[in-house]
N, C-alpha and C positions, 0 to 999 in steps of 0.2 A: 469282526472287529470288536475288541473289548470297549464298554462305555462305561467310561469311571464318575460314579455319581458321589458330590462331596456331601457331607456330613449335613444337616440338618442346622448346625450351630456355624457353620463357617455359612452356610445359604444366607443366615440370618443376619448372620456381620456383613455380609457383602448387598443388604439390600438398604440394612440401616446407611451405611455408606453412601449409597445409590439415594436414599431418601434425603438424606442431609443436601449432599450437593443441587437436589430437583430446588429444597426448602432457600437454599442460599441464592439459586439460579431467579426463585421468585422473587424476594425481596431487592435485589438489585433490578427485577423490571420493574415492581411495584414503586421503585424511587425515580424511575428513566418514568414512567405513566404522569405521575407527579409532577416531577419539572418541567413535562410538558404541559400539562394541566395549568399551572401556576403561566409559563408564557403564553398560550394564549389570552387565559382572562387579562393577563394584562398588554396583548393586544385589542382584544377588544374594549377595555376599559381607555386606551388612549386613542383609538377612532370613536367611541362616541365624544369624548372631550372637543375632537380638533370638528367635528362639524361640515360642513359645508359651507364655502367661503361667499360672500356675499359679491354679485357683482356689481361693479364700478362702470361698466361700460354703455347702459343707456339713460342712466343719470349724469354722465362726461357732460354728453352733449343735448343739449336744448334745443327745442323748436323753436325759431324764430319769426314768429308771425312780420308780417312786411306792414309798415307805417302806414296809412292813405296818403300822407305829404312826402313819404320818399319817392324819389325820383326812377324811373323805370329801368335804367341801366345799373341802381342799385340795389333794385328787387331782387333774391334769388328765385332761381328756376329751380323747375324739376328735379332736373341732372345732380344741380349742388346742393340740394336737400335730400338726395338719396347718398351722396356721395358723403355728408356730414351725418348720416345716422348709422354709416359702416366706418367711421371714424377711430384711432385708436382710441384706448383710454387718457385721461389728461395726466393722470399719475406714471410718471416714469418708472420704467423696468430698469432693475440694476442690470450694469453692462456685464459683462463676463471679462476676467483679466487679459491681458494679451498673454497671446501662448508666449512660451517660454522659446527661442532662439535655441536649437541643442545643435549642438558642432561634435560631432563626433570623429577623433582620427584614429586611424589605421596603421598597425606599425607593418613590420617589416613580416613578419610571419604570420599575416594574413586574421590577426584580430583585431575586434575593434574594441577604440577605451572612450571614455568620457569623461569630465571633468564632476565629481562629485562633492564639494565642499573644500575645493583642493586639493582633492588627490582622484588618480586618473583608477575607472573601476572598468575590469574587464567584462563587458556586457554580452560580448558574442556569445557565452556559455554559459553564462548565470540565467539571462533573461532570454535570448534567441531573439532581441533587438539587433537587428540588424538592418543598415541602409540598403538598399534595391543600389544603388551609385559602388560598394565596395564589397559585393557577391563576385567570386568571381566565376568569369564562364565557363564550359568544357574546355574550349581554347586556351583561353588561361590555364588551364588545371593541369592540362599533358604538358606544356609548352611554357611553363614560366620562366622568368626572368633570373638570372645566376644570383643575384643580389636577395630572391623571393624563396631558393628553393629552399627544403627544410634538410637539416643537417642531422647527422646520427647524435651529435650534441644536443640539437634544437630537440630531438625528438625525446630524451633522455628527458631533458627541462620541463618538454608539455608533461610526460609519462608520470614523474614524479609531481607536478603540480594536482594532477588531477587523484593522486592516489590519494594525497596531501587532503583532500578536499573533498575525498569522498570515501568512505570505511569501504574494505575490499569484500565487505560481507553485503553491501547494500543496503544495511538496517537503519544508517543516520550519518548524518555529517561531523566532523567534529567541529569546534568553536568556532576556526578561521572562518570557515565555510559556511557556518550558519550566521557570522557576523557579516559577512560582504553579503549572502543573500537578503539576509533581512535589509541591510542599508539602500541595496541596488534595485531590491522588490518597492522598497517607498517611494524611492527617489525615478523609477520608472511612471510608476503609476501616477505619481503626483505630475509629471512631464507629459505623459498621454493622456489624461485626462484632466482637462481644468477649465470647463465651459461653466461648471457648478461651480460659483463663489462659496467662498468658507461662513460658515455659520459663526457668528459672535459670539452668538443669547442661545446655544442648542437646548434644548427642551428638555428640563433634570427627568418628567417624565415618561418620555421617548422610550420603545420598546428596545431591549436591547440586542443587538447586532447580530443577525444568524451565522447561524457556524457554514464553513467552507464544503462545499458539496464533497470533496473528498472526505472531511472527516465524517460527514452524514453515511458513506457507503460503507467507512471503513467501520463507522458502529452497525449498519444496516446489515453488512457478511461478518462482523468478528474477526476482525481483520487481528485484533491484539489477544485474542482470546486462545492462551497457554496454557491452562487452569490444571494441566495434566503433567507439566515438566516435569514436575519431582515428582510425582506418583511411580508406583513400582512398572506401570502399564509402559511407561516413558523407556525402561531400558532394556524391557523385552527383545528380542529381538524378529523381525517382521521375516517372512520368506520370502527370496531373494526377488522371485517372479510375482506376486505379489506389488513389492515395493519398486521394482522395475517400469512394471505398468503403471502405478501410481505417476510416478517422476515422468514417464513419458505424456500421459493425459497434459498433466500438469504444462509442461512447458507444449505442447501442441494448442492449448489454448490462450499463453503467451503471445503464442506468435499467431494466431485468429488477431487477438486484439492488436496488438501492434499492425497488424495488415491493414485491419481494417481504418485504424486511426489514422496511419500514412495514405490511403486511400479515400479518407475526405476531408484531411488539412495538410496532405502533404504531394498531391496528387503531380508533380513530376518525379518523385523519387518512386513512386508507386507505381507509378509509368515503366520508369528505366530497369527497376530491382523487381517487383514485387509483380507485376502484371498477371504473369501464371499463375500466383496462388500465396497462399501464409504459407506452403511451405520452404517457398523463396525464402523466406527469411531465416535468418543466419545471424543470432546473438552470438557471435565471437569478436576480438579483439578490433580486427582491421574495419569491422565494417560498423561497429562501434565508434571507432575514431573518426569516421567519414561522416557521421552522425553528427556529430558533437561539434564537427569543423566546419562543414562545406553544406548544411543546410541548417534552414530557418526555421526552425522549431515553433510553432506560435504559438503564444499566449493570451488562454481564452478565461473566461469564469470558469467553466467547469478542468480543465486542464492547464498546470504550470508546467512548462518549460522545464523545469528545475526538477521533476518528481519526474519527469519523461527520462529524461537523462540520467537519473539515479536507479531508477526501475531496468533498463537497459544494462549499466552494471551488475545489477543482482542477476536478469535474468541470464548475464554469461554465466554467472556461478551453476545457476542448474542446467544450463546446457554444459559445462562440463563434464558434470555429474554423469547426465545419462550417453555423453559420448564416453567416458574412462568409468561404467559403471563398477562396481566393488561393491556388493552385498554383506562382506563379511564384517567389516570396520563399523556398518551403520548399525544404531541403534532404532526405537522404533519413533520418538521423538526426532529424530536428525532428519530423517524423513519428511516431517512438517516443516522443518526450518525452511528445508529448498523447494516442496510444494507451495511455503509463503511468499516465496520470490513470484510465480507466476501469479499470486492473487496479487500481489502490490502493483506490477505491470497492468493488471486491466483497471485497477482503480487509480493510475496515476494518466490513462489516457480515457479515464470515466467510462468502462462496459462494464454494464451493472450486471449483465447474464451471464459472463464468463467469470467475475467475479464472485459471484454464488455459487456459479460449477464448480471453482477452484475449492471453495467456502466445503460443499459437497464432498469433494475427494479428501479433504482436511477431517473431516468427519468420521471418513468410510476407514481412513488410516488408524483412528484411533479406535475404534471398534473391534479391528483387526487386532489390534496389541492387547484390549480388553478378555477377548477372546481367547489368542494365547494364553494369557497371565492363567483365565480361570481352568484354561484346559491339563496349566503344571501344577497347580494346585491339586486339580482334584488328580492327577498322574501320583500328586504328592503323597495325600493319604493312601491314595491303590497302593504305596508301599509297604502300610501296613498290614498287610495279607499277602505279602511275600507274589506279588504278579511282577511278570518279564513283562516291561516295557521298551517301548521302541519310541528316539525322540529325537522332532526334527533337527536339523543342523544349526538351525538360527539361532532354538533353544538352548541347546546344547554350552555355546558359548553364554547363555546368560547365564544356566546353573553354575559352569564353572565361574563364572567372576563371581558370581555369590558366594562359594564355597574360598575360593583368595584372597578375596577382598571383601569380606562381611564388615569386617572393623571400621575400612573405610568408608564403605557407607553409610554407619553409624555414626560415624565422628562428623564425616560433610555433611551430616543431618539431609541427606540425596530421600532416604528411606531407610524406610526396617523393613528386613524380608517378616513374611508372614509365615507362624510353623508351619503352612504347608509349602512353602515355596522352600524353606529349609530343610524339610525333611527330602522333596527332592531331589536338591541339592547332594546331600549324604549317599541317597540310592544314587545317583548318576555316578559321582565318585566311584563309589563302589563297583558299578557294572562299569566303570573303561578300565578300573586299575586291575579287574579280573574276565578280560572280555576274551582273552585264549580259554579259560577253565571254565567260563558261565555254565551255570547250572540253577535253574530254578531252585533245588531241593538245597541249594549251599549258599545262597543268600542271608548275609548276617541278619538278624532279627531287630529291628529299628526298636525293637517296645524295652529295652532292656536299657539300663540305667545311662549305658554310654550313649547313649542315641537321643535321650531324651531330652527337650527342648526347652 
């Protein structure tokens, strides 16, 4: 096998490259080092302010030494002189408000609403609040009521609400959706939680508010981290089995997480569906909706409700994927988009070690396209020394859209091929449009003025 070594001056462009990006890579940690830097001191700078509070509880109460003239029946004893030094304090504790009264009803098609500022908010599916009184049973569920079942209409109505409400890519909500979540998320939490009275007078110098453990994870794997989309490496194209295996790891470890999440907050569905294993689980349509409908999704700190259910969506997209796979349409980037459906699925039910895995193969993919790019490059210059090369299939279609569509890549500012990727480009050309007559010794000469770059 021929090993095509690139030029000394192209090695050199591709490390300064490689060195810029390590340089940019540092300064954006060295500012993440800093802002953490800056919140602690000023956590510790507001615990040593607040102190240690003084107590009030054995200065309340007083010894009270007994008269010689009082009378014996109003002497205290023992008992009520132990019983008055475990006394509360004499300073009252503020009461906690009385909880809130939530009435929630139930319409006809088995969700539930609640009254929000006057206007009624669907909770079963934003929150996974749901009353234990209007679950319904197995019985219920096979055997309902004519008035209860759902209609090819009703199901049209859910279908469209939910696409309404959630982008068919799983990447984000659009407004509606992120306006009823944000209102139905405060207005939950202020209703389930309200033992702690509101603060008046809060503390201007109070440490400020830590971030959501998902977004901790989702910085801790690079869950947003694209930095390669418009690089040339991005439309490479990957080999088929290669990018197959990728998409399969990837959603294999989807469905680990989701197993396992159903298995310690959702332990009858995990029971009924999942018992034999993650690979019970089935990200398709129906069993999707059975999700969404007919159980309780809970709402903890570390996992929303709302991110379970949107992650679920995404991950149908790449099980589609690798059940209707097509290798030839993807590029080497489209490959990440549907391995990032399974990283969002383990961070939206908090598994921090499938979430790295994922983080892992997201990695290992663009290596791969890295790899590629520099292997047509240097295929590129072997063209000028007139060698017969042989180039994989995936390749193949990326030199031709180079050689089609150079312009447009230019103009959507996507990239600019590199002369070596262009001079490729021209050899490929050349070897399909003469692949009956090939001949090494009849290879047009790339160094001559038409060929030049």
């Amino acid at each position: 096998m021929v090993c095509y070594i690139a030029p000394l001056a192209h090695q050199l462009r591709l490390e300064k490259e490689k060195n810029g990006r390590l340089e940019e890579e540092n300064g954006l940690l060295k500012l993440k080092i800093g802002a953490l830097e800056q919140q602690l001191h000023e956590l510790s700078n507001s615990g040593a302010r607040s102190g240690t509070p003084s107590s009030t509880c054995a200065s309340a109460v007083a010894k009270v030494s007994p008269k010689p003239s009082q009378k014996s029946y109003l002497r205290p004893t023992v008992s009520s002189s132990n019983r008055s030094k475990t006394a509360e304090p004499v300073e009252e504790e503020k009461t906690a408000p009385p909880k809130v009264d939530v009435r929630y009803f139930k319409s006809e098609k088995g969700f539930t609403y609640v009254y929000d500022d006057g206007r009624l908010v669907d909770v079963t599916h934003l929150t996974g609040v749901v009353s234990r009184d209007f679950c319904l049973t197995q019985l219920g569920h096979r055997n309902p009521t004519r008035y209860m079942q759902d209609t090819e209409s009703s199901y049209r109505k859910i279908w469209k609400s939910w696409e309404h409400g959630f982008s068919d890519w799983g990447n984000a909500f659009d407004s509606s959706a992120s306006y009823y979540y944000s209102n139905t998320s405060t207005w939950v939490d202020s209703c389930q939680d309200e033992t702690q009275p509101a603060d008046d007078d809060p503390d201007e110098t109070a440490a400020p508010e830590p971030e959501s453990k998902k977004e901790i994870l989702e910085q801790e794997t690079r869950y947003d981290d694209s930095s390669w989309e418009n690089e040339a490496a991005s439309y490479v194209g990957i080999p088929s089995t290669i990018g197959y295996q990728l998409l399969d790891e990837a959603l294999d470890l989807a469905k680990m997480a989701f197993h396992d999440f159903c298995k310690e907050n959702l332990p009858l569905l995990w029971k009924r569906k999942f018992q034999d294993g993650y690979t019970e689980v089935r990200f398709e349509w129906d069993t999707n909706e059975s999700y969404l409908r007919y159980w309780n999704i809970p709402n903890t700190p570390e996992v929303r409700a709302l991110y379970v259910l949107n992650a679920l969506h995404s991950a149908r997209q790449l099980r589609n994927l690798v059940s209707h796979f097509s290798g030839e349409i993807m590029r080497g980037f489209d490959y990440d988009t549907y391995i990032k459906r399974a990283q969002q699925m383990a961070i939206a039910v908090n598994d921090v070690a499938r979430a790295a895995e994922v983080r892992a193969l997201r990695d290992k993919l663009r290596k791969v396209a890295m790899d590629a790019l520099t292997a047509m490059e240097n295929m590129g210059y072997a063209s000028l020394v007139q060698i017969r090369r042989e180039w994989e299939p995936c390749h193949e279609r990326f030199l031709r859209s180079i050689s089609q569509y150079e312009e447009d890549f230019m103009i959507n500012g996507k990239f600019k091929p590199s002369p070596a990727l262009r001079l490729a480009a021209q050899s490929f050309i050349w070897q399909s449009e003469n692949y009956n007559s090939m001949d090494s010794d009849s290879e047009p000469d790339l160094n001559n003025d038409e060929c030049k770059l």
